[in-house]
N, C-alpha and C positions, 0 to 999 in steps of 0.2 A: 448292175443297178442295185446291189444289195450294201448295207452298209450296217455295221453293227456300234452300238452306244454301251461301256461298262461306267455307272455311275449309281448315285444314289436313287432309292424309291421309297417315296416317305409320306407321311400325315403332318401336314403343317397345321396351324393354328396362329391368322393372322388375324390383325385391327388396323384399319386404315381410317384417314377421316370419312370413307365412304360408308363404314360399318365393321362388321367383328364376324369372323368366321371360327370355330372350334376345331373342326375336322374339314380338312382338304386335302386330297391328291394332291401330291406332290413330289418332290426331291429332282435331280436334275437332267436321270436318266427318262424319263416319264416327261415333264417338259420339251426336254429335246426330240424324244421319239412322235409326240404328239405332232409337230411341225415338219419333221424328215418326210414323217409316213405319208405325207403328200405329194412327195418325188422322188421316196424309192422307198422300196423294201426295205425293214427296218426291225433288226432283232437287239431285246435287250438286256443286259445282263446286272443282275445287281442282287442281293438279299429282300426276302420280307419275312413277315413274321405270320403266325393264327389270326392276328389279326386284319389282315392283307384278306378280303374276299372276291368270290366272282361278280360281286357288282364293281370292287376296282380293276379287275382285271376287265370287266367288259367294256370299261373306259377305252383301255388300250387295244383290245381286241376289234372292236368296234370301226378305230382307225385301219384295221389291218397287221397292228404290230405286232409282230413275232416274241414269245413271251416263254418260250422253249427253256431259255436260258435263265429264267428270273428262279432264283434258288429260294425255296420254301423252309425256312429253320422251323420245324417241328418245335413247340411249347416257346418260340420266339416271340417277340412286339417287332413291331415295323420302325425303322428310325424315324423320328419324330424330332421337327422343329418348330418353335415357338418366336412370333417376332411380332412389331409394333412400330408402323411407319409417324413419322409426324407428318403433317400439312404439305410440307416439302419431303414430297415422297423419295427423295433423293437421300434422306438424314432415316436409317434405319436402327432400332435397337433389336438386337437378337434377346430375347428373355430366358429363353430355356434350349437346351439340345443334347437330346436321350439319341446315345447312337445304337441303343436296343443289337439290334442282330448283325449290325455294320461291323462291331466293337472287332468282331471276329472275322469277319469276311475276307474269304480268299477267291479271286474271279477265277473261275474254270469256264473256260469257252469252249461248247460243242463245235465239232468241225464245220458244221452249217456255219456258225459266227465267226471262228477265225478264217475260213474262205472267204469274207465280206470284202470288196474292193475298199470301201472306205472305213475307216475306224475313229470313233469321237470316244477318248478319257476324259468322261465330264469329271468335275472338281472332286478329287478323293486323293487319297493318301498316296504319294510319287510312290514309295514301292509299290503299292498297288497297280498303278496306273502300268510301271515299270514291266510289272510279272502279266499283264493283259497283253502290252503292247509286242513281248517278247513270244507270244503265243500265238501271232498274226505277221501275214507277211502282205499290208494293204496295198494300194495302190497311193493311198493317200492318209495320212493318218494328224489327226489335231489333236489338239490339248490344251485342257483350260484349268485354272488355279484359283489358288486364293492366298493371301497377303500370312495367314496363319500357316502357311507351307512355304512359305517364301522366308519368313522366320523362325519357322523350329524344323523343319526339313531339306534346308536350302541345297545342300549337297545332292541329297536324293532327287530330288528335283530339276536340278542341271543336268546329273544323269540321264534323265528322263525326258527332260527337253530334246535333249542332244540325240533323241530316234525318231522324234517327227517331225513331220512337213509345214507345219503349222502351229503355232500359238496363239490363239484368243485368248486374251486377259482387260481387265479392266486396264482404264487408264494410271490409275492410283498404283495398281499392282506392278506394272510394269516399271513403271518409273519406283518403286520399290525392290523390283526385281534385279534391276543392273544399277539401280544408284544413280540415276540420271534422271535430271528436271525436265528436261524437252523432248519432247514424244519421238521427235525424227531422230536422236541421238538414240533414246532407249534404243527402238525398234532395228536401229541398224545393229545396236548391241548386241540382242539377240536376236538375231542372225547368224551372228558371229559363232550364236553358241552352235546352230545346226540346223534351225527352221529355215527354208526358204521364203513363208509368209508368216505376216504378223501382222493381226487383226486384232484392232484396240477398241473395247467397246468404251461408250462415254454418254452412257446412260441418254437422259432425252434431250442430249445434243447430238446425237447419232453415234455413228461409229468411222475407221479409219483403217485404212490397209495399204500396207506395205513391204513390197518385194524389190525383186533384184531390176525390175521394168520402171518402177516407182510409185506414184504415193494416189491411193480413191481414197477420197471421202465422204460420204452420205451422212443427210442431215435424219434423227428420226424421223418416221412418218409423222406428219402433224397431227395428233387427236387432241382433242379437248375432255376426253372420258377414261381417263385415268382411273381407276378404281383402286387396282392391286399388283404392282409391279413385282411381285415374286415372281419369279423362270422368266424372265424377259429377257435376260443374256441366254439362257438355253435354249429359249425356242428361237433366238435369233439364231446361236450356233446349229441348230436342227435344221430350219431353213438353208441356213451357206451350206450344210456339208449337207444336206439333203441334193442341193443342187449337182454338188458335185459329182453325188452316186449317181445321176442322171443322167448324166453325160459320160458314161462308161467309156466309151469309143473317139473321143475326145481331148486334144493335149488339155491338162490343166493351166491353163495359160493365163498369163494376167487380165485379161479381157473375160474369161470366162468367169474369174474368179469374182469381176469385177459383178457380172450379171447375178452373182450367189451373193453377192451381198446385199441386193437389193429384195431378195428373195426373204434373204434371214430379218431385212430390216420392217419386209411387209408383214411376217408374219409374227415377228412380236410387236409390233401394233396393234395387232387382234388379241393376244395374250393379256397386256395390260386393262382390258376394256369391261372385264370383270376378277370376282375373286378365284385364286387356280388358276385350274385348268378350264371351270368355268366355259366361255367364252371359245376353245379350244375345241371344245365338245361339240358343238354347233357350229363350226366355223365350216362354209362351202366353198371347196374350189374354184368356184367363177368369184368370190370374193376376195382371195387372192392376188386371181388375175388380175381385178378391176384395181385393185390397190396398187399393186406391181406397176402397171399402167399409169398409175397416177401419181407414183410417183417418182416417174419418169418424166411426168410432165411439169412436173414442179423441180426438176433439178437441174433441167436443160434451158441453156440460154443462147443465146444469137451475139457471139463477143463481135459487133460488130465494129470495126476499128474508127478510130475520132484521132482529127488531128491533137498533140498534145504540146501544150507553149513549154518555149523552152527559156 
């Protein structure tokens, strides 16, 4: 049940139409471990800087998450993102991004984290992702990207597709990533390169996945309290591979994989409902459930058959 995340950890500073925050926890390793740590064991790796204190760390401690591995750069800043959603929280501008103590980072995983059954390379730099993933021998390992690696790294990144079991990327990305307009083409595409699944996130029309069994798709959870959708694909991806460390004892199978997605889709529903991690903070296990559960019950239908004229 132990699962380890090497990705960013960072201070955002967002403005939605709900309001303006300056300093927020964030980056995608800290997002994603915020949602894991609710069903498994969850160590994470990544740079901060002096400015990185025990009140962020008791964020993460707080959940339980193993922080063993988060590298302290002496006279460093923390990586810092700057962004500004419009109305249509779906249309974001990035304003500013200081990779502070990132600029240099090399992941070294203690033997507690590379033993982890499962492995999440949140969105950083493919050699990076590359030299983490070559340091572990998981049970399961994913990977998620972004569209600026997919155009000025693309090779490295094929590379580095081609060692794990999984891709989660946006829908944009992917269909950027093999050059192909329609999602079931992308996805069989890569495949090809060497994932057995691929899980396409599509913001608050839910998400999609696709293996060798074939094709789930979940709608978001319905909320109406959008606030701030930063790390809403991380805590999603925290949720699925969270599940998956859960199920230690268990083939990964398309059915099981099926159940993690719903897991990832409940709980960034909780994630958007404030700014951050916010919402995250305060988030309780039986509200999971209850979500989990509900949305279950809003996905499930009775196809029951009608004659049809011919």
């Amino acid at each position: 049940m132990s699962l380890t995340v090497v990705g960013s950890i960072a201070f955002d500073a967002v403005e939605t139409e709900a309001g303006k925050r300056d300093r927020l926890l964030g980056g995608a390793a800290v997002h994603f471990s915020l949602a894991s740590s609710f069903l498994a064991e969850t160590r994470v790796v990544g740079p901060v800087g002096d400015d990185f204190t025990e009140e962020e760390y008791a964020v993460l401690h707080n959940r339980g998450v193993i922080t063993d591995d988060v590298e302290h750069v002496p006279g460093g800043k923390t990586f810092f993102w700057a962004g500004r959603y419009e109305r249509d929280v779906n249309i974001r501008h990035t304003l500013q991004t200081d990779l502070n103590v990132f600029e240099h980072f090399e992941p070294k995983l203690s033997e507690e984290s590379r033993a982890a059954d499962v492995l999440f390379l949140a969105n950083i730099q493919p050699d990076l992702q590359y030299a983490a993933r070559q340091q572990c021998t998981p049970r399961f390992t994913a990977l998620d990207t972004m569209n600026l690696w997919i155009d000025i790294a693309r090779e490295s990144l094929l590379r580095t597709i081609g060692t794990v079991d999984c891709l989660i990327v946006n829908d944009s990305e992917v269909k950027d990533l093999t050059d192909e307009p329609n999602l079931v083409r992308a996805a069989r595409a890569v495949m090809e390169l060497g994932p057995r699944v691929v899980v396409v996130k599509q913001g608050e029309y839910g998400s999609a996945m696709y293996t060798a069994d074939g094709v789930f798709g979940l709608p978001a959870y319905p909320t109406a309290d959008v606030v701030d959708p930063t790390g809403a694909g991380d805590t999603f991806a925290g949720g699925f591979m969270g599940y998956v460390a859960a199920h230690a004892d268990e083939e990964i199978s398309h059915e099981l994989l099926r159940r993690a997605m719903a897991y990832g889709t409940a709980l960034a529903s909780f994630n958007v409902e404030a700014f951050g991690t916010e919402r995250m903070q305060t988030l309780r296990a039986d509200e999971v459930t209850e979500r989990v559960s509900e949305l279950q019950r809003v996905t499930v239908f009775d196809a029951s058959p009608v004659p049809l004229r011919t």
